[in-house]
Backbone as CSV, one residue per row, in Angstrom:
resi,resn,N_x,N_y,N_z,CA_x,CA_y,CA_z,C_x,C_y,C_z
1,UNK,0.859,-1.196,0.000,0.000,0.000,0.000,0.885,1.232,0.000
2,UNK,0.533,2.589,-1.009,1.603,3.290,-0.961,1.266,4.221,0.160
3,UNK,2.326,5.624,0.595,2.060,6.361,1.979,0.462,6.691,1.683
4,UNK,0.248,7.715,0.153,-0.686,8.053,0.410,-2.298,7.179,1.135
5,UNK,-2.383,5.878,1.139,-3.238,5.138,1.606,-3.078,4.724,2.695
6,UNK,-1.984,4.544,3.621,-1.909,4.532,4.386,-1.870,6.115,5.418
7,UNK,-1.506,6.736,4.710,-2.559,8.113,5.627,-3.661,8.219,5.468
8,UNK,-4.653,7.908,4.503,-5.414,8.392,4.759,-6.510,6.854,5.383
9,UNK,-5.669,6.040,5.217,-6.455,4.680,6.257,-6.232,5.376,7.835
10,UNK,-5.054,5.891,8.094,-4.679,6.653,9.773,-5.551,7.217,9.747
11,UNK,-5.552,8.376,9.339,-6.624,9.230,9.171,-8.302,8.829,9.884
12,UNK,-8.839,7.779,8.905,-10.181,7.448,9.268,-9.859,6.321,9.970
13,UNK,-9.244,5.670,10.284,-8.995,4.871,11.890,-8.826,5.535,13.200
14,UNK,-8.437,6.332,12.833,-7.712,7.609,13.966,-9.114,8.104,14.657
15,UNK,-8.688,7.777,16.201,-9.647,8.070,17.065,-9.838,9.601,17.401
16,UNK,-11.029,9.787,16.952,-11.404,11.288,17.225,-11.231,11.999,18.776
17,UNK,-10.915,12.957,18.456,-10.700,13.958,19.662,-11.705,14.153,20.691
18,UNK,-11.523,14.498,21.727,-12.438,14.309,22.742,-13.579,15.596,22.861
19,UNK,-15.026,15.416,22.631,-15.719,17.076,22.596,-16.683,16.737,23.061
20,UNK,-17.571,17.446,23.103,-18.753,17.743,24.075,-20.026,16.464,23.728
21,UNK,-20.656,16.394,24.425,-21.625,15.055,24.148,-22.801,15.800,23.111
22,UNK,-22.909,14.862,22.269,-24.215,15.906,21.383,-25.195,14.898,21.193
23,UNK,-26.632,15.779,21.042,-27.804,14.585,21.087,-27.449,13.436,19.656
24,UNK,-28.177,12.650,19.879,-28.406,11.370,19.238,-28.350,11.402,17.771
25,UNK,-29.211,12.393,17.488,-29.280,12.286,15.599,-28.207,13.193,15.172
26,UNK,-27.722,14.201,15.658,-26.656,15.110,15.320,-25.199,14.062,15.358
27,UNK,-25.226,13.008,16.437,-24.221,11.917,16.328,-23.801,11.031,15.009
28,UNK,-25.266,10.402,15.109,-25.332,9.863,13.630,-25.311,10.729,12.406
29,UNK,-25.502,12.043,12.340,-25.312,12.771,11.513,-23.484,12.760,11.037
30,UNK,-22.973,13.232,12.204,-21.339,13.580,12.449,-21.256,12.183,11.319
31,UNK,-21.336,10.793,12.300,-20.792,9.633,11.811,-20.730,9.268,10.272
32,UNK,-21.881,9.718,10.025,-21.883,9.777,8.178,-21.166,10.313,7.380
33,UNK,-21.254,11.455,8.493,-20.663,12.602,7.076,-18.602,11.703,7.332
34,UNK,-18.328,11.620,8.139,-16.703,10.948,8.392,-16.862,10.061,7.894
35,UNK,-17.997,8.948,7.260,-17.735,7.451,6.916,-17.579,8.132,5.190
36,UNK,-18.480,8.880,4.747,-18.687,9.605,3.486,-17.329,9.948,3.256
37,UNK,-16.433,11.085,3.527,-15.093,11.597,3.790,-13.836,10.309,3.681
38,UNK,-14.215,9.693,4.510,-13.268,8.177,4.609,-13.490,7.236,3.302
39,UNK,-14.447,7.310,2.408,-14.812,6.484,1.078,-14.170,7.042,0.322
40,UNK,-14.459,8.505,0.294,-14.188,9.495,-0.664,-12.410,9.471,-1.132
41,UNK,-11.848,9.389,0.297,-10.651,9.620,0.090,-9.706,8.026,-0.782
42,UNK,-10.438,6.644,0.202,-9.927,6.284,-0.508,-10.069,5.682,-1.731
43,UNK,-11.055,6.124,-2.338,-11.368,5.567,-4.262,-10.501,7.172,-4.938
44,UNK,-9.540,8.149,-4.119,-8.908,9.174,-4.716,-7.401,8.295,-4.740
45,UNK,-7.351,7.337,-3.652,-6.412,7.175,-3.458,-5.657,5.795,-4.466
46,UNK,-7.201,4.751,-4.654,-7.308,4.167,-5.511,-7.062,4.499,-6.615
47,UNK,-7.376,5.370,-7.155,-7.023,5.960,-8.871,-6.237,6.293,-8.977
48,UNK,-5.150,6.943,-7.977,-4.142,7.782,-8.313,-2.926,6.248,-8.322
49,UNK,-2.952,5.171,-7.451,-2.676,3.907,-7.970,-2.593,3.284,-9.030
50,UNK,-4.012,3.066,-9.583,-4.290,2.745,-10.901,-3.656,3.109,-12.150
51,UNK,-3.309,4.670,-11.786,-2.827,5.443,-12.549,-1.366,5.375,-13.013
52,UNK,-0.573,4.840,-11.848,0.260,5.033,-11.642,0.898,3.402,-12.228
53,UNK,0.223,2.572,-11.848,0.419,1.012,-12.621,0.281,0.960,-14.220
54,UNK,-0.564,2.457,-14.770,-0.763,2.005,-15.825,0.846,3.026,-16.596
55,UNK,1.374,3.636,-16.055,2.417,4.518,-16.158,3.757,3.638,-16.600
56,UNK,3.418,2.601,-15.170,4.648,1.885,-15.209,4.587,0.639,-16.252
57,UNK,3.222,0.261,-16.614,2.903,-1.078,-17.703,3.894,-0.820,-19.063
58,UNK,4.742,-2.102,-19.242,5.337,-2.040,-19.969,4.638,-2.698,-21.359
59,UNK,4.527,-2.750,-22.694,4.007,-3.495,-23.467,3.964,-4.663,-23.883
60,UNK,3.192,-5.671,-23.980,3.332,-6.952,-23.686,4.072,-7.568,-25.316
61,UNK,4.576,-8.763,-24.985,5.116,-9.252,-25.942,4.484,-9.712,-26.974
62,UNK,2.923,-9.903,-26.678,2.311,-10.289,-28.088,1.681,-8.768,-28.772
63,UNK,1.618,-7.574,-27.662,1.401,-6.421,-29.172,2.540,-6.161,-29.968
64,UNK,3.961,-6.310,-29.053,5.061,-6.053,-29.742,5.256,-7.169,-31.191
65,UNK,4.519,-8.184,-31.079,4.523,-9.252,-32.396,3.529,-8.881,-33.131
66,UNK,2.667,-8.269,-32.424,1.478,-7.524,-33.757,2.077,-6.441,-34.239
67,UNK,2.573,-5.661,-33.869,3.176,-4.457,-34.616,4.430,-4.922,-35.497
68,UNK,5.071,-5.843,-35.022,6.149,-6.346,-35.744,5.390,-7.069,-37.405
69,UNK,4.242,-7.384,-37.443,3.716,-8.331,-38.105,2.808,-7.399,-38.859
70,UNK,2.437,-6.038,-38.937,1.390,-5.641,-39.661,1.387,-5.606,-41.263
71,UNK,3.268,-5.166,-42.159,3.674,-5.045,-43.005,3.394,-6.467,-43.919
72,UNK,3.859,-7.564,-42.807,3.576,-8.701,-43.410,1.802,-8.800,-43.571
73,UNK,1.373,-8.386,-42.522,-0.659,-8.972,-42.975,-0.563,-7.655,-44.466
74,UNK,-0.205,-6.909,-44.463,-0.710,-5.971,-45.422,-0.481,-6.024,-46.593
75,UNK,0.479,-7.125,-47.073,1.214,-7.601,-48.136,0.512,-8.845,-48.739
76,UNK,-0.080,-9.750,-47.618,-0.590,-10.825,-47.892,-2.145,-10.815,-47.919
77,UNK,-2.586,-9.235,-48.348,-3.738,-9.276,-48.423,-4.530,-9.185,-49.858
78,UNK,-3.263,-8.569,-50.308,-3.503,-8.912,-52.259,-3.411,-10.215,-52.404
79,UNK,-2.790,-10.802,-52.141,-2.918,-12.298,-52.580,-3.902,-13.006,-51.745
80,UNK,-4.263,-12.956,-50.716,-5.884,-13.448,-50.103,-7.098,-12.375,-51.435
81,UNK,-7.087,-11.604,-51.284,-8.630,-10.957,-52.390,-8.418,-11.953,-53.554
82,UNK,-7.061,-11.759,-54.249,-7.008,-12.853,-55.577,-7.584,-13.777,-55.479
83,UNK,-7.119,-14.955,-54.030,-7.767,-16.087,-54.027,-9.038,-16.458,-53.758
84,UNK,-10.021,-15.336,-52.672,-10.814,-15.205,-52.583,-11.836,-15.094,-53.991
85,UNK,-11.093,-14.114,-54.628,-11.957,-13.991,-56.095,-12.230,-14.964,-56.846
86,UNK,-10.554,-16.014,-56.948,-10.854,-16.623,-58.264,-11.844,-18.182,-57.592
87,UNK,-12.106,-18.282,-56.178,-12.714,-19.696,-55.772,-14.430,-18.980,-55.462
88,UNK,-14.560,-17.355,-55.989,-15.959,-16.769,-55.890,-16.577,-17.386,-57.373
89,UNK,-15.494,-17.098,-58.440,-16.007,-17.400,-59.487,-15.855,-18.360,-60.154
90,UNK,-16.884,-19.172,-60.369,-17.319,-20.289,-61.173,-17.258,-20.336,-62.389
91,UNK,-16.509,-20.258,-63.589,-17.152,-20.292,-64.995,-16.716,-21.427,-65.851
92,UNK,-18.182,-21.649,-66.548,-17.585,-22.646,-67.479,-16.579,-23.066,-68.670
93,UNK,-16.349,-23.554,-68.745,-14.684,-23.869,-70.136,-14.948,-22.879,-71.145
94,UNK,-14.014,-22.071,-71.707,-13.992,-21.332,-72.300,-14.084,-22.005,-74.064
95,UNK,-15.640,-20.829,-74.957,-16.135,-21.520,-76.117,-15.321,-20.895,-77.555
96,UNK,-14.942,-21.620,-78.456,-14.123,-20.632,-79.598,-15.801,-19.684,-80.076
97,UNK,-15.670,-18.890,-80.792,-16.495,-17.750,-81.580,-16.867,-18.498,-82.558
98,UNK,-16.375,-19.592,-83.551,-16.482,-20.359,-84.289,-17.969,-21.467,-83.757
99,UNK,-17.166,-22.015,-82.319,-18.298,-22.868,-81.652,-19.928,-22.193,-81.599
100,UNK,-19.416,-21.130,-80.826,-20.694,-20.293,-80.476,-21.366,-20.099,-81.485
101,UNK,-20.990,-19.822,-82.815,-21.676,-19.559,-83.974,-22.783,-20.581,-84.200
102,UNK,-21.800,-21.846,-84.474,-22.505,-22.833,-84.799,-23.611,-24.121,-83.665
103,UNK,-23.427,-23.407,-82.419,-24.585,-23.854,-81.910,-25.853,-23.567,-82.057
104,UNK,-26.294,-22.533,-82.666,-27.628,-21.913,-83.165,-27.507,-21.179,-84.698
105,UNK,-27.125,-21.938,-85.470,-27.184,-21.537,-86.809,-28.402,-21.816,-87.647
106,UNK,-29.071,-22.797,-86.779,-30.470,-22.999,-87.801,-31.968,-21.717,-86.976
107,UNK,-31.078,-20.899,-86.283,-31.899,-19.671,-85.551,-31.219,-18.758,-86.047
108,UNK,-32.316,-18.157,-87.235,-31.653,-16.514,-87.984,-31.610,-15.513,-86.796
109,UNK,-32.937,-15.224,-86.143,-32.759,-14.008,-85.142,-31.598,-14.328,-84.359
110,UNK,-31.250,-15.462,-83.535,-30.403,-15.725,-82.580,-29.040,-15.730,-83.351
111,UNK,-28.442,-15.947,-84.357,-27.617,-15.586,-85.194,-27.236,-14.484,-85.665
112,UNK,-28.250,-13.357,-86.354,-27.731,-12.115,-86.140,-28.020,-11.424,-84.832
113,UNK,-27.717,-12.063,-83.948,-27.605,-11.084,-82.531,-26.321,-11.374,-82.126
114,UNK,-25.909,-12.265,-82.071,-24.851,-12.986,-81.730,-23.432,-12.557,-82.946
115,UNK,-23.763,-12.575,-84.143,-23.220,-11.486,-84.854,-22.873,-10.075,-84.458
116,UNK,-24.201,-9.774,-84.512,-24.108,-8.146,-83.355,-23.395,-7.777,-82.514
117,UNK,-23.363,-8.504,-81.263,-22.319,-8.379,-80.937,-21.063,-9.065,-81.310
118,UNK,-20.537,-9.495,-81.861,-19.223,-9.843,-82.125,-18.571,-7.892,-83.261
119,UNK,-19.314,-7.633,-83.464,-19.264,-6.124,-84.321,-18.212,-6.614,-85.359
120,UNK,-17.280,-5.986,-85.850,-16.548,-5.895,-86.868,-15.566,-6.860,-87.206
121,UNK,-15.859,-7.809,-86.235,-14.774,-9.437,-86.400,-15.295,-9.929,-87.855
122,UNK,-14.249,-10.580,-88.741,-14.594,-11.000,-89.536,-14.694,-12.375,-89.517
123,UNK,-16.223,-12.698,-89.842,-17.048,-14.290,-89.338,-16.133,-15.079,-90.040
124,UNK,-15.797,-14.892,-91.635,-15.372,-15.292,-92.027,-13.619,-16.243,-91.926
125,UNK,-12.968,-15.369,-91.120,-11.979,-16.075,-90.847,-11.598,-16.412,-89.065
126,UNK,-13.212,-16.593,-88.419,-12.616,-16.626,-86.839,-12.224,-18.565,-86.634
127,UNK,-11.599,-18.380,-86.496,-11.057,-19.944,-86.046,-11.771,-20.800,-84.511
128,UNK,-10.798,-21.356,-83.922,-11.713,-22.201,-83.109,-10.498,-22.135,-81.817
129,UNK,-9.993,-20.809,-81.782,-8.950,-19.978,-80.787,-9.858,-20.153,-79.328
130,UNK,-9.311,-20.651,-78.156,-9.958,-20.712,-77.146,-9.496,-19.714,-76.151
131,UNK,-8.378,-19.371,-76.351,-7.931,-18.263,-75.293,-7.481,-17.170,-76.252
132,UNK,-8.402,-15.933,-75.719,-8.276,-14.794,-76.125,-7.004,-13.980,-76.041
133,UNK,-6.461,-12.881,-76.706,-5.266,-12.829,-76.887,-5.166,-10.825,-77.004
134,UNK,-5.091,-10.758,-75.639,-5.207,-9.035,-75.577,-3.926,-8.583,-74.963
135,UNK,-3.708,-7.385,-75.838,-2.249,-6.493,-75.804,-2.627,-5.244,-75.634
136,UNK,-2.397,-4.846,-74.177,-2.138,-2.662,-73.878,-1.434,-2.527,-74.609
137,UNK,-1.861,-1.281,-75.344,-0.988,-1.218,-76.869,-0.907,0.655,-76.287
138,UNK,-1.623,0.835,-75.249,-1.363,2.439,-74.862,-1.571,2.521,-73.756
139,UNK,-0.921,3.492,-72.735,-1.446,4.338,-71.607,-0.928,5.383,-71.234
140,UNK,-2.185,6.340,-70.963,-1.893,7.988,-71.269,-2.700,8.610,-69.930
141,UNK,-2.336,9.202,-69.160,-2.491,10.411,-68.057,-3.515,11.243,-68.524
142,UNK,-4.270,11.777,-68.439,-5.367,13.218,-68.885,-5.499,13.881,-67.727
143,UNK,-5.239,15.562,-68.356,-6.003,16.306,-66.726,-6.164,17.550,-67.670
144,UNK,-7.487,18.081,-67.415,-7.417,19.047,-67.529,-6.842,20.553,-68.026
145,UNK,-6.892,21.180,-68.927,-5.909,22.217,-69.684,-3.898,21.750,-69.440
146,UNK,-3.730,20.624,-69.871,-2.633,19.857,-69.969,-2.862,19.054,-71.239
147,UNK,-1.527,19.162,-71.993,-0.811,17.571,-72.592,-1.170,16.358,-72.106
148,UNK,-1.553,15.724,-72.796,-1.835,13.991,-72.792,-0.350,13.713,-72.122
149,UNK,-0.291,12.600,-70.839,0.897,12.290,-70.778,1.142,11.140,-70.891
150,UNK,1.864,10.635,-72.431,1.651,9.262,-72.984,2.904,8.555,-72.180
151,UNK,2.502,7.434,-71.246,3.363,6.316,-70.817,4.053,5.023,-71.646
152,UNK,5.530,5.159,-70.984,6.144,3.926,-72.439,5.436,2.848,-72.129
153,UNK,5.351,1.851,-72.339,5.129,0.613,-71.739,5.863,-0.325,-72.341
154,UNK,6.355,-1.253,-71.525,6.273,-1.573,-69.984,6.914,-0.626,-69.469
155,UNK,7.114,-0.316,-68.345,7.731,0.445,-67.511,9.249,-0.281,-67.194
156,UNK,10.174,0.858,-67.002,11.277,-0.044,-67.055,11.312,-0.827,-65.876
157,UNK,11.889,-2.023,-65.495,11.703,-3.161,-65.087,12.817,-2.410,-63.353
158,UNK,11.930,-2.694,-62.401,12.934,-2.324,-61.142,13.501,-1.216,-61.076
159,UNK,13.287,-0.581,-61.964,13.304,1.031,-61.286,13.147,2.037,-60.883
160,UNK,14.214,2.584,-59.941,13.881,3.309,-59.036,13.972,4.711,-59.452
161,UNK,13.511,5.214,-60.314,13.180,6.485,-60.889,11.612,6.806,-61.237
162,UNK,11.010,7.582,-60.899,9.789,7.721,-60.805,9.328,7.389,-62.891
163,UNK,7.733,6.693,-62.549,7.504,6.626,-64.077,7.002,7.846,-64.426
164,UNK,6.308,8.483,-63.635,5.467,9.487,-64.067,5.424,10.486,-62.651
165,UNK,5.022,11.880,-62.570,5.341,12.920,-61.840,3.626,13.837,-61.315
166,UNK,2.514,13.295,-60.985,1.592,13.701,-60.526,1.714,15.367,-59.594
167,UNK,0.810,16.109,-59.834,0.896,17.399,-59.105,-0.655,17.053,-58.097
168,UNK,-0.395,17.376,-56.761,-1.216,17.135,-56.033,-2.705,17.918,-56.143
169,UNK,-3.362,17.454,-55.809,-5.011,17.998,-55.944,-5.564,18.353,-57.453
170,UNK,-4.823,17.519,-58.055,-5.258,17.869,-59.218,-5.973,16.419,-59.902
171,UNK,-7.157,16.996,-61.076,-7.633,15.994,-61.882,-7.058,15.535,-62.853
172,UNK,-7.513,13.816,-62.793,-6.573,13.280,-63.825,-7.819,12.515,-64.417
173,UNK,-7.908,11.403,-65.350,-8.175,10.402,-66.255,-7.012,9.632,-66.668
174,UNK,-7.154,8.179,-67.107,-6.525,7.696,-67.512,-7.547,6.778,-68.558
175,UNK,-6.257,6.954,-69.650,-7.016,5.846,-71.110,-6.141,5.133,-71.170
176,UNK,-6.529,3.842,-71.551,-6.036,2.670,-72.095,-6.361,2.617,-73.550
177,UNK,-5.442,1.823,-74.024,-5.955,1.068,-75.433,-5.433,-0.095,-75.601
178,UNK,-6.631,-0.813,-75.943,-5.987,-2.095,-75.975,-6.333,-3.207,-77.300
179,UNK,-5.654,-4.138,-77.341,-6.156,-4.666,-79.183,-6.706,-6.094,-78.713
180,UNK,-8.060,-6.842,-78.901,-7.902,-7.951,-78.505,-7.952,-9.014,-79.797
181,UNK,-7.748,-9.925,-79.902,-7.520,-10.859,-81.071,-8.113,-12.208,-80.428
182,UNK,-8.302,-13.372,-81.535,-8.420,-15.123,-80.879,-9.552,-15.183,-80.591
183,UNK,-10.043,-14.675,-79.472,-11.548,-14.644,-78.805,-11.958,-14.048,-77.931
184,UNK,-13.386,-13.769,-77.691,-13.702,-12.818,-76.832,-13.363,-12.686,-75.933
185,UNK,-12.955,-11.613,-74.894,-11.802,-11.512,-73.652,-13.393,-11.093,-72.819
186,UNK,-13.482,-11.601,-71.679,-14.935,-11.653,-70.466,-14.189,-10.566,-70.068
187,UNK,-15.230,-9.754,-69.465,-14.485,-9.183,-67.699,-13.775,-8.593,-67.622
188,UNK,-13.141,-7.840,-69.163,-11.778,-7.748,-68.819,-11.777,-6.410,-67.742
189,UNK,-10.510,-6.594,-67.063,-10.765,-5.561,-65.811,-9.459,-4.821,-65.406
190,UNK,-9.357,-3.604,-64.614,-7.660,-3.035,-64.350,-7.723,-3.053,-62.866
191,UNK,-6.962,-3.477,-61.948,-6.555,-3.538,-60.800,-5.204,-2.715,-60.262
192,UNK,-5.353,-1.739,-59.532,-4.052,-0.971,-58.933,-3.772,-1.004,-57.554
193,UNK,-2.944,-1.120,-56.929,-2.598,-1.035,-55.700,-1.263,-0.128,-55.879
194,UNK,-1.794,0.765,-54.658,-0.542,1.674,-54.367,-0.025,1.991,-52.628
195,UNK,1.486,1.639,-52.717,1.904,1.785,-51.475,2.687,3.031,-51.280
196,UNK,2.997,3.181,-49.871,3.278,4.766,-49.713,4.701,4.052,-48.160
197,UNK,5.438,3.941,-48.187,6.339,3.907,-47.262,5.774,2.480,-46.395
198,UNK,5.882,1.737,-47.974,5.503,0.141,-47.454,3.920,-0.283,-46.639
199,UNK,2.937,0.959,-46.767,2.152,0.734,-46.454,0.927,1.149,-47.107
200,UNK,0.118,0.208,-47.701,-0.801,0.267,-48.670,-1.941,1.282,-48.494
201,UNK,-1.652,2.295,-49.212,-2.769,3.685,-48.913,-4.063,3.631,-50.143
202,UNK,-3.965,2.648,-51.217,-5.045,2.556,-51.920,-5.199,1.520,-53.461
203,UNK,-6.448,1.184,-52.860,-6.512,-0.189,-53.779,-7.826,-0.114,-55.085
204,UNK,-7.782,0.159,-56.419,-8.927,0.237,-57.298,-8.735,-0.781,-57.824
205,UNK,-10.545,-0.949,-58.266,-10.724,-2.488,-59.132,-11.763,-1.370,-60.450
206,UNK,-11.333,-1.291,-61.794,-12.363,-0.882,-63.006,-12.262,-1.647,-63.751
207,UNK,-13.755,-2.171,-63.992,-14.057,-3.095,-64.516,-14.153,-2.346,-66.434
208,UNK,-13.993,-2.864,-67.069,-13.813,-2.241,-68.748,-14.514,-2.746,-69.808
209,UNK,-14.866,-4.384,-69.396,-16.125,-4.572,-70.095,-15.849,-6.021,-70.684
210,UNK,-16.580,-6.183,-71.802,-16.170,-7.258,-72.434,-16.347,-7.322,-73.560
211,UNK,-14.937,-7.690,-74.718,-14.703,-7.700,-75.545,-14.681,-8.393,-76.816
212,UNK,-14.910,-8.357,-77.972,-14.598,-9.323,-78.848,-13.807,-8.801,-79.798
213,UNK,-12.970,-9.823,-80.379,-12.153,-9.805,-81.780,-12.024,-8.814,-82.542
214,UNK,-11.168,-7.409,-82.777,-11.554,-6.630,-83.960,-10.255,-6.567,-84.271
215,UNK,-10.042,-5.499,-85.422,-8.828,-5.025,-85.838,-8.439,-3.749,-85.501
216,UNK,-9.597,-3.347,-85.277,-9.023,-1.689,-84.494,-8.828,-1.792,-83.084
217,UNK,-7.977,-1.252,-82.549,-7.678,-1.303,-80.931,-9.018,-0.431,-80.224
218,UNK,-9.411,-1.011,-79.011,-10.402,-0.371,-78.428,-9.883,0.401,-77.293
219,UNK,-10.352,1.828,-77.025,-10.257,2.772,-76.482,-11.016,2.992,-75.153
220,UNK,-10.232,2.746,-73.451,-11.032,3.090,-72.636,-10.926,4.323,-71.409
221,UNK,-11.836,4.661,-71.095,-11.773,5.905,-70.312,-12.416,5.833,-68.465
222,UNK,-10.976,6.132,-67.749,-11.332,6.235,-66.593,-12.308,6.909,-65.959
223,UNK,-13.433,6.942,-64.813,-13.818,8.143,-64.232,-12.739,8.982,-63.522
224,UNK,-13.320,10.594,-63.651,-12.102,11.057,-63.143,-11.894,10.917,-61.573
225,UNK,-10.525,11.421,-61.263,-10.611,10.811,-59.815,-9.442,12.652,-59.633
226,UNK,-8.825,12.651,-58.289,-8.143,13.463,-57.878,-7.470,13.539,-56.810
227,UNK,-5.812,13.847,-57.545,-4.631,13.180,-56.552,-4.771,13.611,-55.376
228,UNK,-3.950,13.154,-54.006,-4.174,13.931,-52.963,-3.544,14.804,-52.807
229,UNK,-3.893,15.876,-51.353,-3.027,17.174,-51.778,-2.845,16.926,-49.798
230,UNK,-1.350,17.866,-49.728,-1.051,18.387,-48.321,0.434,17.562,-48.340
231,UNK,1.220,18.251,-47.041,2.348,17.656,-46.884,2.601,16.251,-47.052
232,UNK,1.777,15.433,-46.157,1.899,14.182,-45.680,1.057,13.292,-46.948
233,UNK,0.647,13.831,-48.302,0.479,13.371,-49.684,1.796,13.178,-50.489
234,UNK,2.228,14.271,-50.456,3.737,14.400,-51.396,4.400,13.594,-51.134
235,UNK,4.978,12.995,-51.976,5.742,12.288,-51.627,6.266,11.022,-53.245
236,UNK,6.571,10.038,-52.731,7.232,8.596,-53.688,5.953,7.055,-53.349
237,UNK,5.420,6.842,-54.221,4.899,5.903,-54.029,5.468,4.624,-54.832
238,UNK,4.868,3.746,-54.902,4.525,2.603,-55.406,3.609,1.853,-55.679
239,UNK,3.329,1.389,-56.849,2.499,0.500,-57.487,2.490,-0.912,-58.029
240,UNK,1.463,-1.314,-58.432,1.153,-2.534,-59.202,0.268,-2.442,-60.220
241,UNK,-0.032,-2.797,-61.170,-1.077,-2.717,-62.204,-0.888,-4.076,-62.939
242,UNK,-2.040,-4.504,-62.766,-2.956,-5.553,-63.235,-3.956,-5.460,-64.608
243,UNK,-4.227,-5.893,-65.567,-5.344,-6.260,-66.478,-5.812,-8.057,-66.132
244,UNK,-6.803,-7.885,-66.008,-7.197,-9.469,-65.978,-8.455,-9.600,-66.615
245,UNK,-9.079,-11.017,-66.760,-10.417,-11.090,-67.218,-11.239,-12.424,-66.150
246,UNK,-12.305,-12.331,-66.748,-13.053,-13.365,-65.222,-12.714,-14.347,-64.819
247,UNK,-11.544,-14.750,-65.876,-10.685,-15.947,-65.917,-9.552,-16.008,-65.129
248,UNK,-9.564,-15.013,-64.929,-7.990,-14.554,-63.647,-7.227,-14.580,-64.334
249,UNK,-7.332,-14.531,-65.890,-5.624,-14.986,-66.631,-5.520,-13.168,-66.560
250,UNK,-4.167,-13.185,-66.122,-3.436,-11.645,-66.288,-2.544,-11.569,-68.014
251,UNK,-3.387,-10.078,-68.347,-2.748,-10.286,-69.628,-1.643,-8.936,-69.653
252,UNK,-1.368,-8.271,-68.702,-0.131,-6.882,-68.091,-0.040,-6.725,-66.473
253,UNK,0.989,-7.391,-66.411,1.316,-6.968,-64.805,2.597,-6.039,-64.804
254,UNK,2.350,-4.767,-63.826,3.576,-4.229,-64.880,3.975,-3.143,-62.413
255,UNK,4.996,-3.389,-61.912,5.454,-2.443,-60.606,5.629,-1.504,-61.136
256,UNK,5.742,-0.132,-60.748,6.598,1.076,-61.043,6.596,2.257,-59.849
257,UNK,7.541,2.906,-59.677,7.146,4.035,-58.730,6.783,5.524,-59.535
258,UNK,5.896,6.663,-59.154,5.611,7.591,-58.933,5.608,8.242,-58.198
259,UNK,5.436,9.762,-58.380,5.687,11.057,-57.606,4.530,12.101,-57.384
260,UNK,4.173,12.312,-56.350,3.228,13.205,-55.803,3.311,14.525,-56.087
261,UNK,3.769,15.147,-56.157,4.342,16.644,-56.122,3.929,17.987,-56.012
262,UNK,4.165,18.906,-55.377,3.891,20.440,-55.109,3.344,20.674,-56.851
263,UNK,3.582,20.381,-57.827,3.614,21.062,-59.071,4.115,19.638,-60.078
264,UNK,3.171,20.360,-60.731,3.618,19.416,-62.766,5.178,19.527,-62.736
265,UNK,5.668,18.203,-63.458,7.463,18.612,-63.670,6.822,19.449,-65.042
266,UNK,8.554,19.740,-64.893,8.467,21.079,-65.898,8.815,20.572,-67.180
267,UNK,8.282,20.847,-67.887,8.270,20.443,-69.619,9.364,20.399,-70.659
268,UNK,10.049,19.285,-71.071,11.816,19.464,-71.604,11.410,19.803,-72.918
């Protein structure tokens, strides 16, 4: 028990001083109000204890293994959504354009619909290709009273030089173009994850649609979105970028780092 509780246990043990005899209810009055006083003091004396244990609590060894361990859960959480996704989705064996044709060829309406959409593929030479065959053939930055800012692709491989130079609070878009060939590509979809000092500050899934066979490359357009702005924005990130289709087959996986910045780089 520390001093302070033990004074103030003296205290209300401590035999009162000797005074004049007083009637009966004024006695029991006195007695209350000292038992009241004597509680009071020690649940002050209690807390300031409490207080004082929690001062000295050192951190236990299993938060120190959770904090040691968060980088790792945060890393292994892209690859849990993946797996999660691809055992969500069920689909059946993939059909050539050729097949599909000819399961309902003795149905004109159901034939030119199915035409319809296939658009500008030529019926004439689609084969019996089961896996579709799509190439990013572009990707370009948009913002607002600015230059298109056309990206090489691939990005050079492991390096540590920013790909591209973002100015904070500002609007962007991004277009793709992409060519697909073989057979219709499902789902196809773009996935980004971006980390910020090893710790994942933001994850998009845009879905782009689904495609069939042409010869002209098809053209797609982000909603706009807008970088962040303030000190603790600026900065060096890191990424991932993904294209996939419902099939989980990845057809561009491409790391790179970027730059946040006070301002647009300046124009060579």
């Amino acid at each position: 028990m520390s001093s302070a509780a033990v004074s103030a246990a003296s205290s209300c043990s401590a035999k009162p001083k000797e005074e004049l005899p007083l009637p009966k209810q004024e006695r029991e009055m006195e007695q209350e109000r000292r038992a009241e006083e004597c509680s009071s003091t020690a649940a002050a004396v209690s807390d300031q204890e409490e207080r004082l244990k929690m001062v000295d609590r050192k951190p236990s060894e299993a938060s120190l293994c959770a904090t040691a361990n968060e980088e790792e859960e945060t890393e292994e959480e892209d690859d849990d959504e993946e797996a999660a996704a691809k055992d969500a989705i069920e689909l059946g064996p993939r059909v050539s354009i050729k097949e599909q044709l000819d399961k309902d060829k003795d149905d004109e309406s159901l034939r030119r619909w199915k035409e319809q959409l296939l658009g500008s593929v030529d019926l004439s030479s689609v084969g019996e290709t089961l896996e579709p065959d799509v190439k990013i053939t572009g990707l370009s930055i948009l913002s607002p009273g600015r230059p298109d800012m056309v990206l090489p692709l691939p990005p050079e491989p492991k390096s540590k030089e920013p790909w591209f130079t973002l100015k904070e609070g500002s609007a962007y878009r991004l277009k793709f173009t992409f060519a697909v060939a073989g057979n219709i590509v499902s789902g196809l979809c773009y996935t980004n994850t971006v980390w910020k000092t090893g710790i994942r500050v933001d994850s998009t899934k845009e879905m782009l649609g689904t495609f069939s066979p042409q010869a002209q490359p098809y053209t797609y357009l982000t909603p706009e979105e807008a970088t962040p702005s303030g000190i603790f924005a600026r900065g060096s990130y890191s990424a991932r970028t993904k294209f996939l289709d419902d099939y989980r087959k990845c057809y561009l996986e491409m790391d790179y780092n970027f730059d946040i910045r006070r301002d647009w780089p300046s124009s060579r």
